[in-house]
N, CA, C and O of each residue as an XYZ file, in Angstrom:
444
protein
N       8.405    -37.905     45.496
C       9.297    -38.111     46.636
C       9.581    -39.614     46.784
O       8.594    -40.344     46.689
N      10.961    -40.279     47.034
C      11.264    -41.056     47.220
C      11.193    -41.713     48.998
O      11.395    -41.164     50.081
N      10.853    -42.958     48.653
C      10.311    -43.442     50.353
C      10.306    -44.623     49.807
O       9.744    -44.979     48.771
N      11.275    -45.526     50.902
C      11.493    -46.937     51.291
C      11.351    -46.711     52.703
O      11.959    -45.982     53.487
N       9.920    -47.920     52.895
C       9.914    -48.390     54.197
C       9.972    -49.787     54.535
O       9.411    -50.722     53.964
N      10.792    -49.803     55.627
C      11.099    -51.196     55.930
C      10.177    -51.619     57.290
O      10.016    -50.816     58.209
N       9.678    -52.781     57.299
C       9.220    -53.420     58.383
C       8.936    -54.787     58.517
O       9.194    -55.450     57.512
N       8.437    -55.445     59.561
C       8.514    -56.865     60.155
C       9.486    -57.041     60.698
O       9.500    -58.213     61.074
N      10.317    -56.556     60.963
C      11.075    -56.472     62.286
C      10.454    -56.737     63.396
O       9.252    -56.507     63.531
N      11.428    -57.416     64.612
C      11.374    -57.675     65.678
C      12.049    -59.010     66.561
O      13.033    -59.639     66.172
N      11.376    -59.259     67.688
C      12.179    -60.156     68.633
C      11.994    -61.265     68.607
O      10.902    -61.671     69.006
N      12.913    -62.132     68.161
C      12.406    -63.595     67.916
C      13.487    -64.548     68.746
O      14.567    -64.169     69.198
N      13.108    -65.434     68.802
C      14.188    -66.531     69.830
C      15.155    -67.366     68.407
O      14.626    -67.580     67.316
N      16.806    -67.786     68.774
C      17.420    -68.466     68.114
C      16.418    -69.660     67.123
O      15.711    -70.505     67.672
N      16.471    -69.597     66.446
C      16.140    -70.796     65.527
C      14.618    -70.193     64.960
O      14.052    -71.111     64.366
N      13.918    -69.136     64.961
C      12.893    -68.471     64.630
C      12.721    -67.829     63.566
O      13.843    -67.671     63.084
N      11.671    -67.190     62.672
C      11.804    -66.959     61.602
C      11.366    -65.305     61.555
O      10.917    -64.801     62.584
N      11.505    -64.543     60.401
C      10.763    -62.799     60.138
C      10.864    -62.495     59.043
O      11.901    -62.249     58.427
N      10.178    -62.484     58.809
C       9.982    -61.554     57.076
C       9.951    -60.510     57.113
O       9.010    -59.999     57.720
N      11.079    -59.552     56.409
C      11.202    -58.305     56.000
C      10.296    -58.013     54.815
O       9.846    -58.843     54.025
N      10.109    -56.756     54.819
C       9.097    -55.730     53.833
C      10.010    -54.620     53.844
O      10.668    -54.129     54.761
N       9.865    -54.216     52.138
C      10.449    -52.911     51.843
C       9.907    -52.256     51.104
O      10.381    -52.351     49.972
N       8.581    -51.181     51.253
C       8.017    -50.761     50.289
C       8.592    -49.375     49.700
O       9.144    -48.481     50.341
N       8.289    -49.428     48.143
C       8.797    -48.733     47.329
C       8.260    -47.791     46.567
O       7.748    -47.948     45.459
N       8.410    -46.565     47.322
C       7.558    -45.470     45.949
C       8.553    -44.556     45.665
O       9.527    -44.227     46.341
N       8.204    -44.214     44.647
C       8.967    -42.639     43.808
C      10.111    -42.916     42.888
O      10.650    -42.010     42.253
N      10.508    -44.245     42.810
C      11.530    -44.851     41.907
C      10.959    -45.811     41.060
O       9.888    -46.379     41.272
N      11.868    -46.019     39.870
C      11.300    -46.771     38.864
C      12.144    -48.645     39.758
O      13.219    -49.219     39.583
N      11.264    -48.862     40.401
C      11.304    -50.381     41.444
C      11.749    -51.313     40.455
O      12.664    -52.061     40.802
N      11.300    -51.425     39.310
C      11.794    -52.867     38.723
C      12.690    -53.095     38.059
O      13.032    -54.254     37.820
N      13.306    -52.046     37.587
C      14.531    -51.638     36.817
C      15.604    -51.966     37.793
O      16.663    -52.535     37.529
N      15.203    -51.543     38.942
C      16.598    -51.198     39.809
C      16.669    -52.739     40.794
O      15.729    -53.511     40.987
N      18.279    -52.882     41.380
C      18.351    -53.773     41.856
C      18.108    -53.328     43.449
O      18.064    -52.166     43.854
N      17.956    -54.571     44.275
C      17.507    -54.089     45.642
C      18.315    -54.878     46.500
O      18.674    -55.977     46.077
N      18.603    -54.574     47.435
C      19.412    -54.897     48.368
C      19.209    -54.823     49.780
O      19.043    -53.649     50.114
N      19.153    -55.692     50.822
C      19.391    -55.595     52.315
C      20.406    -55.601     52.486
O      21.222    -56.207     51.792
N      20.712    -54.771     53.688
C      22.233    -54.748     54.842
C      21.228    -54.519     56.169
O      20.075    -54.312     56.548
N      22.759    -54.746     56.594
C      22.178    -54.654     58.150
C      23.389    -54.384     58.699
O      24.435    -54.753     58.163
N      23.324    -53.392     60.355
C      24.567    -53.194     60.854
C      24.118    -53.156     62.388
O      23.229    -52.638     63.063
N      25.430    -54.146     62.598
C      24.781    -54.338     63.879
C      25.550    -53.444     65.038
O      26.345    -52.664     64.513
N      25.517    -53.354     66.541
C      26.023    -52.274     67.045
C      27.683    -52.390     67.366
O      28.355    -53.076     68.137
N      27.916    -51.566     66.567
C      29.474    -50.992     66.829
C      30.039    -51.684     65.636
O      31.268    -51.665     65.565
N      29.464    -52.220     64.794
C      30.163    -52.932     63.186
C      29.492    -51.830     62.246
O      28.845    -50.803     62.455
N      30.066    -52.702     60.799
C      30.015    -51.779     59.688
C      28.820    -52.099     58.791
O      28.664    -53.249     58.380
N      28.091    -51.254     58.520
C      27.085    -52.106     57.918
C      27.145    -53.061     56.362
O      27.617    -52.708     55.282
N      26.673    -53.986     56.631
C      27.289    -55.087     55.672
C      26.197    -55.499     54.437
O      25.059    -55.032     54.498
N      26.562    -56.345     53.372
C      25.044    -56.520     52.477
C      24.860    -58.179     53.082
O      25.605    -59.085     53.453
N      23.719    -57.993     52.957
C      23.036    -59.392     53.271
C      22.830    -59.919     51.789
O      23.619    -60.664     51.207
N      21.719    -59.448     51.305
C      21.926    -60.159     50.146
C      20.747    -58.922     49.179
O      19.984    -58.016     49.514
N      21.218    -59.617     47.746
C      20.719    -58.295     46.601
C      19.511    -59.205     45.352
O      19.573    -60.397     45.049
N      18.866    -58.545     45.023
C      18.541    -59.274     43.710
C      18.298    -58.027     42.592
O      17.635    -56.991     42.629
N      19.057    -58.572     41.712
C      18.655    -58.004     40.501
C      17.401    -57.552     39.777
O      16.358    -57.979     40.271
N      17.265    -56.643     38.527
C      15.946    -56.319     38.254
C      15.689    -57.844     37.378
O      14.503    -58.173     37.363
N      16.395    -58.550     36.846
C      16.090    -59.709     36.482
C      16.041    -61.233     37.129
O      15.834    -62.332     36.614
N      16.364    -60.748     38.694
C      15.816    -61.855     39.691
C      17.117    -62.154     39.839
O      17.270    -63.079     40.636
N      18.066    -61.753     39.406
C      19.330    -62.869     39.969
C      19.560    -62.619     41.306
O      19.831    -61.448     41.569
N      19.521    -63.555     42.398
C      20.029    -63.060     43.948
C      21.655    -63.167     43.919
O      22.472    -63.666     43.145
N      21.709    -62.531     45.011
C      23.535    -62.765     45.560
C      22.969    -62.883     47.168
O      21.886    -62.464     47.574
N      24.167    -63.673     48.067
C      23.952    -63.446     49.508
C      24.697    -63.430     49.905
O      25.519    -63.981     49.172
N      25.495    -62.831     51.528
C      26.402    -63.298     52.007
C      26.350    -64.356     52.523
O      25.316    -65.007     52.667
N      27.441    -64.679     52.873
C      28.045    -66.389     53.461
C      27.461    -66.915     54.646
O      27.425    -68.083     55.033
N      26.989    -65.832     55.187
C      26.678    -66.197     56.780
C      24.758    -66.362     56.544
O      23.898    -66.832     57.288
N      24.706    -65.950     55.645
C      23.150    -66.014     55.563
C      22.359    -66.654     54.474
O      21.171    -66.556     54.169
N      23.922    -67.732     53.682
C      23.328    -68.850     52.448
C      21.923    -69.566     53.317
O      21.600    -69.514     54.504
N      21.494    -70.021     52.503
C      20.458    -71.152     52.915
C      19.359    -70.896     54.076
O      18.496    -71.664     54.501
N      19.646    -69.675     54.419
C      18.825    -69.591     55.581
C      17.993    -68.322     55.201
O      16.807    -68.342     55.529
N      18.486    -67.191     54.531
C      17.606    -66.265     54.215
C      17.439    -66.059     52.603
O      18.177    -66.555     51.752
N      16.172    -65.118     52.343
C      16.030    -65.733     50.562
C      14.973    -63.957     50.265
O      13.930    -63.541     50.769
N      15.763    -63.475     49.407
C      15.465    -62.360     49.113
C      14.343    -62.117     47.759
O      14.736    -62.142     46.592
N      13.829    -62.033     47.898
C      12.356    -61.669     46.801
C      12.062    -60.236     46.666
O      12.503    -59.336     47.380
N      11.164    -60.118     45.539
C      10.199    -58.663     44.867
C       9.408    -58.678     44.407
O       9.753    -58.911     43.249
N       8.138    -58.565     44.437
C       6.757    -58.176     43.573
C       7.149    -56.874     43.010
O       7.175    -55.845     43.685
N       7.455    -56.937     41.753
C       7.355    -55.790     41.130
C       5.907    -54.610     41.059
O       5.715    -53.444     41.404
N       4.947    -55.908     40.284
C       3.338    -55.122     40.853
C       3.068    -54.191     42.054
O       2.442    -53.133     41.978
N       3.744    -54.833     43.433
C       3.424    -54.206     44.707
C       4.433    -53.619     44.875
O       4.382    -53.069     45.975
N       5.792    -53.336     44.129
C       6.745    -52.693     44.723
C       7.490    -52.628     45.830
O       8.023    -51.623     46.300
N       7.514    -53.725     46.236
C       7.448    -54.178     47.201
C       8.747    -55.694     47.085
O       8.749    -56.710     46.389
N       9.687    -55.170     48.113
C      10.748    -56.328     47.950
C      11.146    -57.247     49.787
O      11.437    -56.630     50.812
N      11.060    -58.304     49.699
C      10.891    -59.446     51.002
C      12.502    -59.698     51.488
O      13.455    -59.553     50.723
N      12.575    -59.959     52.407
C      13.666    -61.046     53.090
C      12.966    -61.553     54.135
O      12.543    -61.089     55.195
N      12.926    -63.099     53.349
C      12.531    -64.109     54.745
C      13.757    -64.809     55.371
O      14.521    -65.542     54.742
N      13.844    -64.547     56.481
C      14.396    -65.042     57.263
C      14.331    -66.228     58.253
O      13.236    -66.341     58.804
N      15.273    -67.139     58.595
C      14.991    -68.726     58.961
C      16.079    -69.200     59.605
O      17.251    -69.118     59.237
N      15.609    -69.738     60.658
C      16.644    -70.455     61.080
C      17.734    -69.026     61.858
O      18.953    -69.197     61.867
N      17.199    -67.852     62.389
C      17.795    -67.093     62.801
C      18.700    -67.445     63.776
O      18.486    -68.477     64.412
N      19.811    -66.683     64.045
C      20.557    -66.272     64.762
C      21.290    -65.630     65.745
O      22.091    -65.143     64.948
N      21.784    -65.117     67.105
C      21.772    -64.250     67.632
C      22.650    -63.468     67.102
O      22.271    -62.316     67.313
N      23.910    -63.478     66.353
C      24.858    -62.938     65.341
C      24.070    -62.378     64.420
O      24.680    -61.599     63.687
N      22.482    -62.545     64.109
C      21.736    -62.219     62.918
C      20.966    -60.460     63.834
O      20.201    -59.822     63.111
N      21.133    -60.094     64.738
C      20.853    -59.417     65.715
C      21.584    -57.923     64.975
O      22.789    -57.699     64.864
N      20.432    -57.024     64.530
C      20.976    -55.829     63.739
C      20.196    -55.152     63.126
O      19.200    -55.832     62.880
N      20.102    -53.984     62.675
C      19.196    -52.847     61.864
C      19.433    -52.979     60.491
O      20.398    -52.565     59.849
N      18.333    -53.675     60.064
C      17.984    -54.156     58.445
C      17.356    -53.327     57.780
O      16.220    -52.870     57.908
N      18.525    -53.071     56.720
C      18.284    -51.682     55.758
C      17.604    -52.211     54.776
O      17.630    -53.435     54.651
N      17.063    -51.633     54.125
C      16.652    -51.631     52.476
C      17.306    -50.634     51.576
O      17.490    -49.522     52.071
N      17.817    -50.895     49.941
C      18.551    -50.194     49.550
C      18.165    -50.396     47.980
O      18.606    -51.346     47.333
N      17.036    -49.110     47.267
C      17.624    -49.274     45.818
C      17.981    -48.111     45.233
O      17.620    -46.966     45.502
N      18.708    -48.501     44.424
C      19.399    -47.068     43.558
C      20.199    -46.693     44.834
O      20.626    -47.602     45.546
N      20.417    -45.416     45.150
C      21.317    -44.318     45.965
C      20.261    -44.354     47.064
O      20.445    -43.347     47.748
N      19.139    -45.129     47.589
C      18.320    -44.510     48.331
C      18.079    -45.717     49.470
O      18.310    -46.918     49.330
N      17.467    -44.924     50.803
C      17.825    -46.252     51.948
C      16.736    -46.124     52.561
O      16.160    -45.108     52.169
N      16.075    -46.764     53.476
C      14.863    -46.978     54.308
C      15.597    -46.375     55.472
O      16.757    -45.971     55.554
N      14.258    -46.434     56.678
C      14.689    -45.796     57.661
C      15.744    -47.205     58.460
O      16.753    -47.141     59.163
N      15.139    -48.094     58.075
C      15.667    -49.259     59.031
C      14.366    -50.144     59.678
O      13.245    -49.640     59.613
N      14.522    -51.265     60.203
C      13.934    -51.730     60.730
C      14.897    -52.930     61.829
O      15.798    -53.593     61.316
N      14.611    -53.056     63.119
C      15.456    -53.740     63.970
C      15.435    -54.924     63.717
O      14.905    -55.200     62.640
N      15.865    -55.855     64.381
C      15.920    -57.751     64.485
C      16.640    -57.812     65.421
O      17.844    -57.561     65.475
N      15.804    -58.219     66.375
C      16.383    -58.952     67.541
C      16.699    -60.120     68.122
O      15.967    -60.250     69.103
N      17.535    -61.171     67.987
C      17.493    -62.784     67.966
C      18.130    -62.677     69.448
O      19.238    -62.208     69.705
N      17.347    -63.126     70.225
C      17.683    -63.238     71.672
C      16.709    -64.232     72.252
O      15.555    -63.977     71.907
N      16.900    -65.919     73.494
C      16.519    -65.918     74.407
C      15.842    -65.242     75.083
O      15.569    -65.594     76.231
């Protein structure tokens, strides 16, 4: 059975940091590329950023330099640290490999 879970989510103030976790069983994890999105309420859900099974990242524009996507293949297990957050950064952060999605995990950037 396939299961991505996402967590480290939660409420942090503008300019604060969170590391995402996406753990990975029932798929071959290192082969495949992995990806965060996030959608925030009443938008479309969007990619944040991806890395390849050979490490190459991609990110979107709004989240260069500030967030940085990683994988332990060993642990199966793939990161987004996050920095320098945002209240625009405020949204349900998916995990995504192959055809398959986590439940979600929130981020809340609020005062």
């Amino acid at each position: 059975q396939v299961q991505l879970v996402e967590s480290g989510g939660g409420l942090v103030q503008p300019g604060g940091s969170l590391r995402l976790s996406c753990a990975v069983s029932g798929i071959a994890f290192s082969i495949g590329h992995v990806g965060w999105f996030r959608q925030a309420p009443g938008k479309q859900r969007e990619s944040v950023a991806t890395i390849s099974s050979t490490g190459f990242t991609n990110y979107a524009d709004s989240v260069k330099g500030r967030f940085t996507i990683s994988k332990d293949n060993a642990k199966n297990t793939a990161y987004l640290q996050m920095n320098s957050l945002q209240i625009e950064d405020t949204a349900i952060y998916y995990c995504n490999v192959w055809t398959y999605w986590g439940q979600g995990t929130q981020v809340t950037v609020s005062s």
